[in-house]
C-alpha positions as CSV (number, residue, x, y, z in Angstrom):
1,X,-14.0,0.5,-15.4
2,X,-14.5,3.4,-13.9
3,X,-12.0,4.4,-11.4
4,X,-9.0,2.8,-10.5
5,X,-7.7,2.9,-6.1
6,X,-4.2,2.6,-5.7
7,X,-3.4,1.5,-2.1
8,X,0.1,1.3,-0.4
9,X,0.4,-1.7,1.6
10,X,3.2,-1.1,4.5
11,X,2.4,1.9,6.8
12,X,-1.2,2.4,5.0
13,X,-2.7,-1.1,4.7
14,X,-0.7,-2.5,7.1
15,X,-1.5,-0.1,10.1
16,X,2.0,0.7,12.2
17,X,4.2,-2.0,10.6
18,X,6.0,-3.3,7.5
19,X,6.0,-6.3,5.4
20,X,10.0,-6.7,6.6
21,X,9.3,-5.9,10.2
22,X,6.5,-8.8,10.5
23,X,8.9,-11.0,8.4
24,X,11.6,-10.3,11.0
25,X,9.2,-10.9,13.9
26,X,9.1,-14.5,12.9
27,X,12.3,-15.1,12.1
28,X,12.9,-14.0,14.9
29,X,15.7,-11.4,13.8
30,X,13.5,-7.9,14.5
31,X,17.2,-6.0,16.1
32,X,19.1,-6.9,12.4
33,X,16.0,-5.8,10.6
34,X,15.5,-2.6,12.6
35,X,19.1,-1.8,12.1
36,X,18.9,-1.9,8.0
37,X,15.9,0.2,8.5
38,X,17.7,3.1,10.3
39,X,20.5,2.4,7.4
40,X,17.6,2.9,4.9
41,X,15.9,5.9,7.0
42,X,19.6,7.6,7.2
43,X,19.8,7.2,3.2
44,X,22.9,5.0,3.2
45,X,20.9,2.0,1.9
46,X,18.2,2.7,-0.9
47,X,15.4,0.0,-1.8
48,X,18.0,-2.0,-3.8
49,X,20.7,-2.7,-1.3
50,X,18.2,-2.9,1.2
51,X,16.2,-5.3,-0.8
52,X,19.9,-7.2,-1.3
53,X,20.2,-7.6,2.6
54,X,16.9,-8.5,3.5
55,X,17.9,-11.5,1.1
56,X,20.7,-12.7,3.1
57,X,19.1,-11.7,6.6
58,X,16.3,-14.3,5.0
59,X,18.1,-17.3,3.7
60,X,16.0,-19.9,5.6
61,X,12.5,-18.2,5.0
62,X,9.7,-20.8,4.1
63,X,6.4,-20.0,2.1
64,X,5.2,-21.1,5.6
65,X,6.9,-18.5,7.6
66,X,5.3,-16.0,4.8
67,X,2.0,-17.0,5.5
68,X,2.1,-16.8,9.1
69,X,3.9,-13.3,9.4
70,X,0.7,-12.6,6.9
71,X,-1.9,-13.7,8.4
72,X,-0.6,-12.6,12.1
73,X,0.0,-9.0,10.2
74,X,-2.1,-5.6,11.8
75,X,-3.5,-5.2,8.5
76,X,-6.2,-2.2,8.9
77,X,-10.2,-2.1,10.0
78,X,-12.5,-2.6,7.1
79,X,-10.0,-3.7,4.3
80,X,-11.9,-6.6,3.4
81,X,-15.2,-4.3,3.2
82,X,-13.6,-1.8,1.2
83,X,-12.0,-3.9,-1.4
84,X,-15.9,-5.9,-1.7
85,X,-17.2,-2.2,-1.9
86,X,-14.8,-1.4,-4.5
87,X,-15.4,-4.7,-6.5
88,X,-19.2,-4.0,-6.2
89,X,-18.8,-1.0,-8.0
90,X,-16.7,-2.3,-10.8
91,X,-13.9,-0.1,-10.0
92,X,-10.2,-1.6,-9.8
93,X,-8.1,-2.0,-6.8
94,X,-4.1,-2.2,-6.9
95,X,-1.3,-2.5,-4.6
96,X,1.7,-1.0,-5.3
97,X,4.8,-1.5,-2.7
98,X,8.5,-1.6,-2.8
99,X,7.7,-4.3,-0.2
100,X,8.7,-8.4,-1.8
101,X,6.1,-9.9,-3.7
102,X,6.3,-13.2,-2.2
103,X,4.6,-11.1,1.1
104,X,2.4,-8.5,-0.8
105,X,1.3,-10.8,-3.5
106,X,-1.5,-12.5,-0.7
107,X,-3.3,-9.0,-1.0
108,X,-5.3,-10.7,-4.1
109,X,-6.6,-13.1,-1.9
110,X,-8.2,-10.3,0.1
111,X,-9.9,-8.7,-2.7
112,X,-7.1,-7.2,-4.4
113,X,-7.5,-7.3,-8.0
114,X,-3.7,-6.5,-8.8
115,X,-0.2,-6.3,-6.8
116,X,2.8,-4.4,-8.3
117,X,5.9,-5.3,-5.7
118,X,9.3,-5.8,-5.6
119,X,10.1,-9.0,-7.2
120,X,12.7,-11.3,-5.0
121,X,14.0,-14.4,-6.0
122,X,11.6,-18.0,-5.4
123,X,11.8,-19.2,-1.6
124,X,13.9,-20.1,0.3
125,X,16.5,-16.9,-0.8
126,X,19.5,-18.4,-2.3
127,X,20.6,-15.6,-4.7
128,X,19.8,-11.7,-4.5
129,X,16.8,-10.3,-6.0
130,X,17.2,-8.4,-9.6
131,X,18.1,-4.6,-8.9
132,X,15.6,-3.8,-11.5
133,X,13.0,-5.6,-10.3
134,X,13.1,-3.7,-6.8
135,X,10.7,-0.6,-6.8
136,X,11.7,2.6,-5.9
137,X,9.5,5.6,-5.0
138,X,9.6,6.9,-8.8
139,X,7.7,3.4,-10.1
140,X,4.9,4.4,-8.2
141,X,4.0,6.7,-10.4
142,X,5.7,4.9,-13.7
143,X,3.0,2.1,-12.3
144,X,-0.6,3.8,-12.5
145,X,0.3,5.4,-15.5
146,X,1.0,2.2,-17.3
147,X,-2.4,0.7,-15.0
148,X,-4.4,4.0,-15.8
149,X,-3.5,3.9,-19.8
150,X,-4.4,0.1,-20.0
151,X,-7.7,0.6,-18.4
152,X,-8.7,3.9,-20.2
153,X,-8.7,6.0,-17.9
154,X,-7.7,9.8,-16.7
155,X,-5.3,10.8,-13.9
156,X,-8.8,12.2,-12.7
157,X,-10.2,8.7,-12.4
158,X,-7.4,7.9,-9.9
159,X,-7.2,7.7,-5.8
160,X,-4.2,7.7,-4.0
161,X,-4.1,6.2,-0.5
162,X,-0.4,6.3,1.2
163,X,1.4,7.2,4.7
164,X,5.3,8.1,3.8
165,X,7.1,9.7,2.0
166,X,7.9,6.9,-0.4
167,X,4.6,7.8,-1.5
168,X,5.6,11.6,-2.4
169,X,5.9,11.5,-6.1
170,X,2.7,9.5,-6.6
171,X,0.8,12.4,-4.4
172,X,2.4,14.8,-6.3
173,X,1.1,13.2,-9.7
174,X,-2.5,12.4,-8.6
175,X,-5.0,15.0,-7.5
176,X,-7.2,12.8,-5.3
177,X,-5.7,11.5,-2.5
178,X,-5.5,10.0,1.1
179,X,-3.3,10.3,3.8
180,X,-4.0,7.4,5.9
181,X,-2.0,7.7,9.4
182,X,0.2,9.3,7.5
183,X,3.6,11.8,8.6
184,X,3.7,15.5,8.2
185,X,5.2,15.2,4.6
186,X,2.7,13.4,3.1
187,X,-0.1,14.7,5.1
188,X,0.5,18.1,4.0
189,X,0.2,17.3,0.1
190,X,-2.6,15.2,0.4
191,X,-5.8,16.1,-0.3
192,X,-7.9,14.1,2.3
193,X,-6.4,13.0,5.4
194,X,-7.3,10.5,7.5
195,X,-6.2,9.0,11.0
196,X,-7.5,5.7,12.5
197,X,-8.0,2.1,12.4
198,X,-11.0,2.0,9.8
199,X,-10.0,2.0,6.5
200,X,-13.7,2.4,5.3
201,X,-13.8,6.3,7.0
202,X,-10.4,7.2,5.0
203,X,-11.9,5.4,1.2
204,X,-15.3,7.5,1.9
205,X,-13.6,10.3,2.0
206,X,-12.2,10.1,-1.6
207,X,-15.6,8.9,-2.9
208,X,-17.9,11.4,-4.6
209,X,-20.9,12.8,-3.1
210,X,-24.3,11.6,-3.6
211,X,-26.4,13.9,-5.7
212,X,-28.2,16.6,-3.4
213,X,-26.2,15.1,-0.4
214,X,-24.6,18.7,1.5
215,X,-21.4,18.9,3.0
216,X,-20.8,17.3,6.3
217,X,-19.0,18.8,9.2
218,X,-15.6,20.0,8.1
219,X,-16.2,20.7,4.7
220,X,-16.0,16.6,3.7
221,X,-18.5,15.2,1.7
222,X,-21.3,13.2,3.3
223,X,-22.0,9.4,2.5
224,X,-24.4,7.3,3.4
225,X,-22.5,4.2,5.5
226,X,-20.1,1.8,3.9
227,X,-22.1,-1.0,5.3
228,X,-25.4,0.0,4.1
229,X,-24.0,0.0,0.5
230,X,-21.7,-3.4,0.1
């Protein structure tokens, strides 16, 4: 194992849209979810209450529904290529999302070799999830240490690939990472940056150079295509 990709999944894998927004898109109940969003975004709800609401927004959600809302989700250009690539290479891909795991959890079918996610009580949501089971911003970080020190390696050997700011303390931690469609907070700590619908362009970006290849327009390393190498 020689480097280990951590990837965000709402915002960065899922390109304009959350795991609770396409949730409440087939429950049909997007105007209660938007409003516990601006509660979160206003910091009157953190990741545990809102985790607690989502619960009881939820209580006839099916393992049906959760497929759908996954399958119908805008997940990002070039995922599945990316995640083949990375496999290829014998490298390690991870997820790591305060999103439920019931949702994120599908990423391993994908190509993911490992989600870390808020864990929510069995379908359909009769009780509210374990406060200390919901991940916070912090556990990001608490999260690829414990992944990097199991697998041997450095902080070095890491890549960070986020959008928000809930990914702040892990960009802080890491030196190599990725803003992918990412706001101005996050943007300006990261150390690639990336804007588009390809998720291929933003991973070759944190990827070394080839030996004797020169720098590209911009001052980012060159690579020969993604599809030439998968």
């Amino acid at each position: 194992m020689s480097r280990l990709h951590v990837f965000d999944m709402d915002g960065t894998l899922l390109r304009g849209s959350t795991a609770s927004l396409e949730i409440a898109r087939r429950l049909d109940c997007l105007p209660e979810l938007r409003r516990l969003e601006a509660e979160f975004a206003a910091g009157t709800l953190d990741t545990r209450r809102f985790a607690a609401a989502v619960c009881r927004l939820w209580a006839d959600l099916t393992p049906g529904d959760v497929a759908a809302a996954f399958a119908a989700a805008p997940w990002i250009g070039g995922l599945p290529e990316v995640l083949a690539d990375i496999r290829r290479r014998g490298e390690y891909a991870v997820a790591v999302t305060m999103s439920p795991d019931f949702f994120a959890g599908r990423l391993t079918a994908l190509g993911v070799h490992e989600v870390v996610a808020s864990v929510f009580p069995p379908l359909p949501l009769r009780t509210a999830p374990d406060p200390a089971a919901i991940l916070t911003p912090a556990d990001k970080v608490v999260v690829v240490e414990r992944l990097r020190s199991r697998l041997g390696l450095s902080r070095d050997a890491c890549v960070a690939y986020g959008d928000s700011v809930s990914d702040v303390p892990l960009f802080r931690a890491l030196e190599h990472t990725v803003a992918v469609n990412a706001d101005d907070v996050l943007r300006a700590l990261a150390r690639h940056r990336y804007d588009g619908d390809d998720l291929r362009a933003a991973y070759l970006l944190a990827r070394p150079a080839p030996a004797g290849a020169g720098p590209c327009p911009g001052g980012e390393p060159s690579h020969p295509p993604l599809k030439e190498r998968v």
